[in-house]
C-alpha positions as CSV (number, residue, x, y, z in Angstrom):
1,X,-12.8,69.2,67.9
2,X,-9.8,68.4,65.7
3,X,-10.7,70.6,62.9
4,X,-10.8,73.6,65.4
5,X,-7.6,73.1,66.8
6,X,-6.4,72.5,62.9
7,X,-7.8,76.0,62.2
8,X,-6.2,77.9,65.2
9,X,-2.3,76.4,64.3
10,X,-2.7,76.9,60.3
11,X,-3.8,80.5,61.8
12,X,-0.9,81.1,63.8
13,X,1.4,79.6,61.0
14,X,-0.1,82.0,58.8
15,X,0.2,84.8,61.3
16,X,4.4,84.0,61.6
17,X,4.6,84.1,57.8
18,X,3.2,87.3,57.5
19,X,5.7,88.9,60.5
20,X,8.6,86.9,58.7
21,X,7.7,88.4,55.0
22,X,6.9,92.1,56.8
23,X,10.0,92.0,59.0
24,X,12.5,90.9,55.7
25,X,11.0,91.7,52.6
26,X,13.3,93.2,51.3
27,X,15.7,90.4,52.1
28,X,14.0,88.1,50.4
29,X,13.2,90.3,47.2
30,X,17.2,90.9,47.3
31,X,18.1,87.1,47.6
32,X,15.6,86.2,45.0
33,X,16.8,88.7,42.5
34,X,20.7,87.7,42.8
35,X,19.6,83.9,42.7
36,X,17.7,85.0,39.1
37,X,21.0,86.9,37.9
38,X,23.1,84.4,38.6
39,X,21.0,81.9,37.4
40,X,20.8,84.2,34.2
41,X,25.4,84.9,34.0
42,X,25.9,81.0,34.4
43,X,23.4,80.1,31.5
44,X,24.9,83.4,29.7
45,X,28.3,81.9,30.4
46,X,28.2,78.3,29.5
47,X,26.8,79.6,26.1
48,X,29.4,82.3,25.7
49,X,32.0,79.6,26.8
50,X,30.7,76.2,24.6
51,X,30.8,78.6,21.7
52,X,34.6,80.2,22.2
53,X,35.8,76.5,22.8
54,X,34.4,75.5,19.2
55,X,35.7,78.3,17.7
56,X,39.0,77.9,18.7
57,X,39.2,74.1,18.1
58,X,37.9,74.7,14.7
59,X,40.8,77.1,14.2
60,X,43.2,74.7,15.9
61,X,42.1,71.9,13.3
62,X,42.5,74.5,10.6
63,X,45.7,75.6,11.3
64,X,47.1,71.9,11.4
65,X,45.5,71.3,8.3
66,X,47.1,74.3,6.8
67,X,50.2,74.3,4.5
68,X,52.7,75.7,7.0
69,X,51.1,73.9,10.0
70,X,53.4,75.2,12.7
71,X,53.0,79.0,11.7
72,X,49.6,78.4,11.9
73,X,49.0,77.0,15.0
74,X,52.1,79.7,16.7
75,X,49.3,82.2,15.6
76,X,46.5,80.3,17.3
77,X,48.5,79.4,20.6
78,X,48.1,83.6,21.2
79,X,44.9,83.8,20.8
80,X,43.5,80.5,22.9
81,X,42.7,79.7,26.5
82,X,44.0,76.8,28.8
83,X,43.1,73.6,27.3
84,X,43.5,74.7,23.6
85,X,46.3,76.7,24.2
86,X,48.0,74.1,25.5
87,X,47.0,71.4,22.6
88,X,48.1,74.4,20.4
89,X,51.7,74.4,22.1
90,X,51.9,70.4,22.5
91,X,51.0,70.3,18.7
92,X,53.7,72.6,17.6
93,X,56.0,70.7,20.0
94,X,55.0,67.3,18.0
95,X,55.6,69.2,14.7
96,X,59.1,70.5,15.8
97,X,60.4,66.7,16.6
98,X,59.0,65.4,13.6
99,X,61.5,67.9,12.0
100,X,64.4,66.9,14.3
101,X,63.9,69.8,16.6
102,X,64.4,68.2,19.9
103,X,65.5,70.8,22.3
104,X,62.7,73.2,20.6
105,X,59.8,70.5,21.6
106,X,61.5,70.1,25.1
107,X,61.5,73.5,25.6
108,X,57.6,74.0,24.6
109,X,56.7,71.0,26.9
110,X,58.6,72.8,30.0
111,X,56.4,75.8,29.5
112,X,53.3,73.8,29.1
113,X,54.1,71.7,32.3
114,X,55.4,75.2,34.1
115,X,51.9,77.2,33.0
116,X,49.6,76.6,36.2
117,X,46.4,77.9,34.1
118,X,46.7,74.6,32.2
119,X,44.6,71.5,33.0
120,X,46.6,69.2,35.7
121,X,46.5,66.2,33.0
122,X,47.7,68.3,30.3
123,X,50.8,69.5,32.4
124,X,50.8,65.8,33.3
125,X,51.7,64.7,29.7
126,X,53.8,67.9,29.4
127,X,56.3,66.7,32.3
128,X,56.7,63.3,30.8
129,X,57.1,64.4,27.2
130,X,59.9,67.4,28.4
131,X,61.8,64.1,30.1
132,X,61.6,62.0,27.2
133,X,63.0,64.7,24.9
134,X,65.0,67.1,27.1
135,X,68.9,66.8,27.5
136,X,69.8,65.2,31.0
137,X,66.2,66.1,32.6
138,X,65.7,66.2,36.9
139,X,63.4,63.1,37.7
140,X,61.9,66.2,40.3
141,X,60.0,67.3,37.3
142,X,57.9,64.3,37.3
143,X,56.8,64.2,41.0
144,X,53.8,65.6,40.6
145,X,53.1,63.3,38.3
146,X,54.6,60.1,40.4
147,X,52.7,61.3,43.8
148,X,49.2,61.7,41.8
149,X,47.9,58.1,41.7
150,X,44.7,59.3,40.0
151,X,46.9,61.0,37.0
152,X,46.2,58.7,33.0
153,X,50.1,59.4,33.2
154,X,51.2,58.3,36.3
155,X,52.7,54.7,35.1
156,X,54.7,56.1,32.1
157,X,55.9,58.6,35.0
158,X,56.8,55.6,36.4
159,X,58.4,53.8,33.8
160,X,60.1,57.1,32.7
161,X,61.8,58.1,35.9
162,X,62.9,54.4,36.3
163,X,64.8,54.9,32.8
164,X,66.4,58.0,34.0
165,X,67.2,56.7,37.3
166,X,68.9,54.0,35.9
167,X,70.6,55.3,32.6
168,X,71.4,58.6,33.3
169,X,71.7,58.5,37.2
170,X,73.4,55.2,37.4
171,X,71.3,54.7,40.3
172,X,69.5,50.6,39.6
173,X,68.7,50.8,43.1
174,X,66.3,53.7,42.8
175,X,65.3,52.9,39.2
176,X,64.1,49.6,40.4
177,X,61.9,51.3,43.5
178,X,60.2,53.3,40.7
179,X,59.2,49.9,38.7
180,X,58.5,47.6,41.8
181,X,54.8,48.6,42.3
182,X,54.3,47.3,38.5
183,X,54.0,44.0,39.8
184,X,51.2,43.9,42.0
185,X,48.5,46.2,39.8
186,X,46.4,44.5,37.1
187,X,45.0,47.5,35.4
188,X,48.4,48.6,34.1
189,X,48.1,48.2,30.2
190,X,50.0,45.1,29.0
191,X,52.7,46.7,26.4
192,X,53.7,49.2,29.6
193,X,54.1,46.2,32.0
194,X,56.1,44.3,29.9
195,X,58.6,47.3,29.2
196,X,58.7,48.1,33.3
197,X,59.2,43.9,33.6
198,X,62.3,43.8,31.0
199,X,63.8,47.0,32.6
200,X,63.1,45.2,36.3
201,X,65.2,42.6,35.0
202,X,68.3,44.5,33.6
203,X,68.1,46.5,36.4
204,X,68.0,43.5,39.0
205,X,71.0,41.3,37.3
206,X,73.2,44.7,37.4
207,X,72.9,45.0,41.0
208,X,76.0,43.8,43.6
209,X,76.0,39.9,44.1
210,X,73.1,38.8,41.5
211,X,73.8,35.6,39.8
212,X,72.2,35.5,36.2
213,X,69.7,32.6,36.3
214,X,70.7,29.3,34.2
215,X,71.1,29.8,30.5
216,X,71.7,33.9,31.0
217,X,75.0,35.5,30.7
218,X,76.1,39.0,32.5
């Protein structure tokens, strides 16, 4: 009796099939087909793309390798895309400080940092070089940097805005709200807690009514 009554519903299953494929056929022959082209362009384009990014960092590594490194790589940095063309322009910056060319390299790092078609980390690295290098820089430069906890840059962001803060701003106060959270977080590598300790403690002992501790002179 079962068997009978497993006949009739794979019947009427098949029956609702049929009126589903007759009723949107060409529905479904449309979907599959744009599924199989774009399944076809991503492959296409992940190919196209692996091979353009190891062309252009072979010419990258060529042109630093080159005798007149920073011509080269100003004639790569035209012809790249995001990610290279901003390791083309960082690059040049490093070659222009190596050669005492310190507002040059700051003003590379501000356009890197101020191009929104480069990778977040990259303008990252951009903001914190342009305020280690640029005359008098605004500590708002590194707030994207400072409010993006999952950022490889966001301690030396730290750090850095502490030291302008307190240097250049004459503002301890602020400089030492920047270092505080230095403290209480284990993953920070060692040499960078150790700087952010030693500046906590200039910092601290220039602020109103702090004694020095025994054995420490103001």
């Amino acid at each position: 009796m079962s068997d009978i009554f497993r006949e009739v519903d794979e019947a009427l299953q098949q029956e609702k099939i049929e009126k589903i494929w007759k009723e949107y056929r060409s529905t479904i022959i449309a979907a599959v087909a744009i599924l199989i082209v774009s399944t076809a362009a991503t492959t296409a384009y992940k190919s196209w793309n692996a091979g353009r990014n190891a062309e252009e960092t072979a010419r990258l590594i060529q042109a630093m390798e080159s005798d007149k490194p920073a011509e080269a790589i100003k004639d790569v940095i035209g012809d790249t895309r995001n990610s290279h063309e901003s390791l083309a322009m960082m690059s040049n910056a490093g070659m222009l400080l190596d050669q005492g060319k310190t507002a040059e390299a700051a003003a590379i790092y501000k356009r890197v940092a101020d191009n929104k078609s480069t990778p977040r980390d990259f303008r990252d690295l951009a903001r914190l070089l342009y305020t280690q290098h640029a005359d008098k820089p605004d500590i708002d430069i590194l707030k994207p940097v400072l409010a993006n906890e999952k950022s490889p840059w966001v301690w030396h962001a730290r750090l850095q805005a502490a030291v302008i803060a307190g240097e250049q701003n004459n503002d301890t106060a602020q400089a030492l709200e920047y270092l505080k959270p230095f403290d209480s977080v284990t993953t920070i590598p060692l040499s960078l807690k150790q700087r952010a300790q030693a500046l906590e403690h200039v910092y601290t002992l220039s602020q109103p009514n702090v004694e020095p501790a025994a054995g420490e002179t103001k």
